[in-house]
C-alpha positions, 0 to 999 in steps of 0.5 A: 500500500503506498497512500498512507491512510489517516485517522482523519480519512477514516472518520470521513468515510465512516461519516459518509456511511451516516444514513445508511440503513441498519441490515444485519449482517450487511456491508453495502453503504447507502443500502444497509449495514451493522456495525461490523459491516461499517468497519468492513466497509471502511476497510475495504475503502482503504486496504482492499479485500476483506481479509477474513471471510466471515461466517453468518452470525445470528443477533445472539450470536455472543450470547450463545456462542460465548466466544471474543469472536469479534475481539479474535477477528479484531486481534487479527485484522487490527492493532490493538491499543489502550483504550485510554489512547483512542483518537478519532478514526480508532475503533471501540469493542462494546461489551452490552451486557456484562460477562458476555462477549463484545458485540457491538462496535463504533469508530471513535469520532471527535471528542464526545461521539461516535459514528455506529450502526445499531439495531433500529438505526441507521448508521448515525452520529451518537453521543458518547455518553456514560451508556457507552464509556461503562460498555467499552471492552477493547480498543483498536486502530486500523493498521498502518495510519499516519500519525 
């Protein structure tokens, strides 16, 4: 790769997803996605093809399985980092119930948002409110950003 990518350019382009519906399981801007397939969608912007096929996962997924699959497929593709170090363009794992795997992910806006998907919603602009911070259970950046 020989454009280095930016945090900057990666809130733009998940700012560009804002308004597209929430479909499970999908990673199509303007037609519908999740929160992964927003993080997919960003990904495929910047670094190409997916570099993990990913099986069909049902909306309880981390609740049966209880298995970090996300957090593992994270730990893979991504560069984990301290949650207290996120900048804009960085990636946040939620955990939405305590003791069960993270599930839900969001892209690190300006001070005080974030950019997600979530069921009932479209991808938006969300307040990082207290709901969120006391959710967070791991941190990302994607791979190669300038800092």
């Amino acid at each position: 790769m020989d454009k280095k990518i930016s945090r900057v350019d990666i809130l733009e382009e998940a700012q560009s997803w804002i308004g597209t519906p929430y479909q499970h399981q999908a990673s199509a801007k303007g037609a519908g996605c999740d929160c992964l397939g927003l993080v997919r969608g960003i990904w495929r912007k910047f670094y190409g093809e997916e570099p993990i096929a990913l099986p069909s996962y049902t909306p309880d997924w981390a609740e049966k399985r209880k298995q970090e699959a996300l957090k593992t497929a994270a730990d893979a593709c991504l560069v984990p980092m301290d949650i207290s170090a996120v900048q804009m363009g960085d990636i946040y794992l939620f955990r939405m119930i305590s003791g069960v795997p993270a599930k839900h992910m969001a892209i690190a806006a300006e001070e005080g948002m974030i950019v997600h998907a979530y069921w009932g919603r479209s991808v938006t602009r969300s307040f990082f409110s207290p709901y969120w911070e006391r959710r967070i259970a791991f941190a990302y950046s994607f791979p190669n950003l300038e800092d």
